[in-house]
Every structure is written in structure tokens, then in C-alpha cells.
N, C-alpha and C positions, 0 to 999 in steps of 0.2 A: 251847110246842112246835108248837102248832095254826098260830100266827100265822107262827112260821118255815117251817113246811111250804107254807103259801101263799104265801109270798116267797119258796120256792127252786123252784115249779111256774110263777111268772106269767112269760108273755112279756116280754121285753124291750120297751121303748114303742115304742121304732124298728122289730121285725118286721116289725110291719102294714107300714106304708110301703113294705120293704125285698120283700114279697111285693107289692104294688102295682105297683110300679116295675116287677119282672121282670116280671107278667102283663103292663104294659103295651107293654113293651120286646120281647116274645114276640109278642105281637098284634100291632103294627106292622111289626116286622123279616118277620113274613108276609105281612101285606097287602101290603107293599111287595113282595118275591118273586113276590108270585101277581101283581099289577098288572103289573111287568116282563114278566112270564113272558106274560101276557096281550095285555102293550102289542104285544112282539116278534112273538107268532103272529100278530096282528093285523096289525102292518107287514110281514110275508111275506106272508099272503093277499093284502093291498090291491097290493103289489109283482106277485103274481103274475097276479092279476086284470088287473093294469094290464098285462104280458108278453101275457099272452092276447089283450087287446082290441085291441092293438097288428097280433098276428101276422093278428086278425080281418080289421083292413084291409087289411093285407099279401096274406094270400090273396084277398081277394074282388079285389082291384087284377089280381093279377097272376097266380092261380090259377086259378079261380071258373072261369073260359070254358071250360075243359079238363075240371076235376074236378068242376065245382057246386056250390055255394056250398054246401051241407052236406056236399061230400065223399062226394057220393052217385054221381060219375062222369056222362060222357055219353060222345056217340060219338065221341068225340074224345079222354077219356084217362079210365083208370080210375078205380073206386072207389080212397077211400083211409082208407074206415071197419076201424079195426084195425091199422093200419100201423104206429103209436106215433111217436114224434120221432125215433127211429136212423133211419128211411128217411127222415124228411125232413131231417133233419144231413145224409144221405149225398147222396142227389140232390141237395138245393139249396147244398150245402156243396162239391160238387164242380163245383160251374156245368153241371151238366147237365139241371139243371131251372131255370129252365125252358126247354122246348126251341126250339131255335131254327127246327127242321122238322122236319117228320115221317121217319122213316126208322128201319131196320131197328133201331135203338136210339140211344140218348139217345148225344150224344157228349160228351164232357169239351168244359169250356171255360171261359175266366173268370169268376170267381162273383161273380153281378149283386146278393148282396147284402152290405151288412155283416152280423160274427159278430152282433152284438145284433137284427137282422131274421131273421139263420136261425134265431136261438133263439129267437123270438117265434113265427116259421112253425109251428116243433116245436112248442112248445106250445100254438098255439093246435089242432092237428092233433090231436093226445094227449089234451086237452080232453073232446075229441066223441066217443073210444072210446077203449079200451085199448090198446095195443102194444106191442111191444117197443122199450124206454127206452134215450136216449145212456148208454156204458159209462163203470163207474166210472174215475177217474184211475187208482187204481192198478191196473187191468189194462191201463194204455197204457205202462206203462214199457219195455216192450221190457227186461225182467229176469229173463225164465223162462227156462227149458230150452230152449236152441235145437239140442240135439241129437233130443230130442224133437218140439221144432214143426218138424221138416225131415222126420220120419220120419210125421209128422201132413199137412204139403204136402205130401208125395210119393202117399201115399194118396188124400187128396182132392180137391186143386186140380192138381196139375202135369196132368194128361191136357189140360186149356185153358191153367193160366196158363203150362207151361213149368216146369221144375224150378230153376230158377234166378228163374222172377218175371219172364221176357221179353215173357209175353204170347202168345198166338195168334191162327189162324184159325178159326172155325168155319163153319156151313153158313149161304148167305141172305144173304151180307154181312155176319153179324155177327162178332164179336174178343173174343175174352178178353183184357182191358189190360196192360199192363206196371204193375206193384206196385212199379216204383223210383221213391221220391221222394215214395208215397204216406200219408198221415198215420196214425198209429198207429188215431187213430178211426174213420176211415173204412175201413179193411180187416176192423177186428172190426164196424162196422155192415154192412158187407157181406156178411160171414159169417151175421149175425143176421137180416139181412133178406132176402138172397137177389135182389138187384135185374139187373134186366136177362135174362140168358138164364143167372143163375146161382142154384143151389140153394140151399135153405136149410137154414143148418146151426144148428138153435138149440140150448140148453143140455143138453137131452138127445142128440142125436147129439153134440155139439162141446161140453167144458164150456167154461164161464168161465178157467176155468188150463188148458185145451188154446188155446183161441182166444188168450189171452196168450204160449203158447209159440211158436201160428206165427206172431204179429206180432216175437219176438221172433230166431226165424227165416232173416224178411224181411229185418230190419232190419241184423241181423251180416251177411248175405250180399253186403247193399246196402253195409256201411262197409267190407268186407272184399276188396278187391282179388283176381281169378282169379291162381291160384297157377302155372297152366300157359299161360304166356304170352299170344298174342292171342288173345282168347276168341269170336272172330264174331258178338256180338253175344247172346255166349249163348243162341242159338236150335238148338243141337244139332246132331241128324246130319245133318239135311236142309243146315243152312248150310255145314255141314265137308263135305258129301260133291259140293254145289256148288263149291265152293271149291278141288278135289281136283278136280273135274272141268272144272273152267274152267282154272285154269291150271298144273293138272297134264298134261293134255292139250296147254294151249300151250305148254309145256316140250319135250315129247316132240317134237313136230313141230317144234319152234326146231331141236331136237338134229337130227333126221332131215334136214334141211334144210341143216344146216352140214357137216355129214358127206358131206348130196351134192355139196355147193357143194367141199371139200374135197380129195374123188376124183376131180372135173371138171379 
């Protein structure tokens, strides 16, 4: 009975093995995990390293005379310690940086780089301090609440851009631009950043899903045809009361004229 109780307690001969095999198979399927896991962080740093030293040249080329090769400014264009990559996506992404002369503000104009040099700019700029960072995809869908982001422009922006996105005058020469045609990123880096003779609206005055709804807004207003015929340019009362007064006026005196011409 002794001798069968040992023979119905002893392992199997295969076990061993069979616990061998899974430790080893356990160990390796790790290392191999953590080595990928490793290899990849490692190939984004070296990627990103290599973005940065790129955008390094980039500025000190084409930057540096204006800002200072640390981004420490001179008398010729500001610091840009702090600024993050949404101001440089938006200035050098809208061909306004860099400038072609000096005057009351940067004006739009062809943008002197490729996408892969303004993202190199950004980062190598974001690098050197912290800032406020290009927005995620998904708040550039133009998918929010466009009755809300219209009741959010009307508040905030229409006093300069115009309640339709026409754009204005301001004081000194300078314009609040026209929003048609403008890219979903760069209207919420603008908001983020506040460039030019415009305020800044960051996360706590404007969240992330407000600044979504008035690009979303923008953008219906922009695909959406005026419902009440010729619209002047959507510049308002001043253009309709122009409009009214130029050839409403020549209307009147046409008439006045045919009527004398008529009595004659």
C-alpha cells in the first residue's frame, strides 16, 4: 500500500520539462515585449531628435536675425521663449513669418516652407520652453455645435472679425482678417495663441469643445450659401447703408430728372 501511495503522489517524468518549457516561453515572449517596447521609444526619440535638429537649422537660417538664435528676441522681433509650436504652425504655417517687412503686422502670404520644415520649426521652438501645443485632430473636425460656436463668435470675435468671418478695420493700419477659406488649425491656434493684435483665449476662458464649436461655426457659415440674396460682401450695415446711399440716391435724382425732362 506504502509502495502505491508513492506511485499515485510522483510527478509525471514529462512535468519537469513541461514547466521548463512554459518558464522559458514566459521569459522570452517578455524580453521580446520589453525589447520592442524599448526598440520603438527609442526609434521616436532618435525621430524626434533628428525633427528638432533639423528645425534647429531651419531657424537659425532663417529665424535667428529677428528672434536670436535662443529665442531670446532682439530689436527687431520678439522673444519667442514660451510660445509652444501652435504659434509657430500658425505664423510660419500661414506665410506670415517670416516677414517680408516690417509694418503694422505680419501680413498673410505664401508659405515659404514645406509641412515637414514648419513641423520641424515647431519643434525645435517647443524644445527650448513650453507652450501652448498644435491641436488635437479631433477638435479640427468642424463637428461641434455650430449653434453654440456662433453664439460663442458673436461674443467674442465678431466686434473685429465681423459676424459672418468678413473681417475688419482696426486702429494704426492694422485688420482683423477674413476666416473664409481658413484651415480648421490655424483658427483654433489663433485663439490659443492670440497673434498679432488679437487676444488670447486659452483653455480656461475658451475651452477645447468651445474653440471646436466656433471653428465649427466658421466653417457651416463658410459652406452655407446667404439665405437673403446679395449679401455685400457680408460686411454689414456700413456696406448696405453705402449701398442705399449710392444708388439709392442715384435712383432718386434719375427719377427727379425724368420727371423734369418729362414736364418740359
Amino acid at each position: 500500500m506504502a509502495r502505491t501511495s508513492r506511485k499515485a503522489g510522483r510527478r509525471h517524468p514529462l512535468a519537469t520539462v513541461l514547466l521548463i518549457a512554459i518558464g522559458l516561453v514566459a521569459t522570452g515572449g517578455g524580453y521580446a515585449l520589453f525589447s520592442s517596447t524599448s526598440s520603438a521609444s527609442a526609434d521616436t526619440s532618435a525621430a524626434s531628435q533628428e525633427t528638432v535638429d533639423e528645425g534647429q537649422k531651419l531657424f537659425a537660417a532663417n529665424c535667428a536675425t529677428c528672434h536670436g538664435l535662443s529665442l531670446e528676441g532682439t530689436a527687431n522681433g520678439p522673444a519667442l521663449l514660451g510660445v509652444g509650436s501652435a504659434a509657430v504652425d500658425f505664423q510660419v504655417g500661414t506665410g506670415r513669418m517670416p516677414m517680408a517687412m516690417q509694418g503694422p503686422q505680419a501680413m498673410e502670404k505664401p508659405v515659404q516652407f514645406t509641412d515637414d520644415q514648419v513641423a520641424a520649426l515647431a519643434a525645435y521652438v517647443a524644445s527650448l520652453s513650453p507652450g501652448p501645443s498644435i491641436p488635437d485632430e479631433s477638435l479640427l473636425q468642424a463637428d461641434g455645435d455650430a449653434t453654440h460656436g456662433g453664439e460663442l463668435f458673436r461674443i467674442n470675435c465678431a466686434m473685429c472679425h465681423n459676424v459672418a468671418g468678413a473681417g475688419g478695420a482696426l486702429t494704426e493700419g492694422k485688420f482683423a482678417p477674413e476666416l473664409t477659406g481658413v484651415l480648421p488649425s490655424h483658427i483654433y491656434e489663433a485663439m490659443l495663441t492670440g497673434p498679432q493684435n488679437m487676444p488670447v483665449f486659452n483653455d480656461n476662458n475658451i475651452s477645447p469643445e468651445d474653440k471646436r464649436d466656433i471653428i465649427t461655426y466658421l466653417k457651416y457659415i463658410q459652406n452655407n450659401p446667404s439665405p437673403g440674396g446679395f449679401e455685400l460682401g457680408n460686411l454689414g450695415p456700413v456696406a448696405e447703408g453705402l449701398f442705399i446711399w449710392i444708388f439709392g440716391l442715384a435712383a432718386v435724382i434719375g427719377i427727379m430728372v425724368w420727371l423734369t425732362a418729362k414736364s418740359n
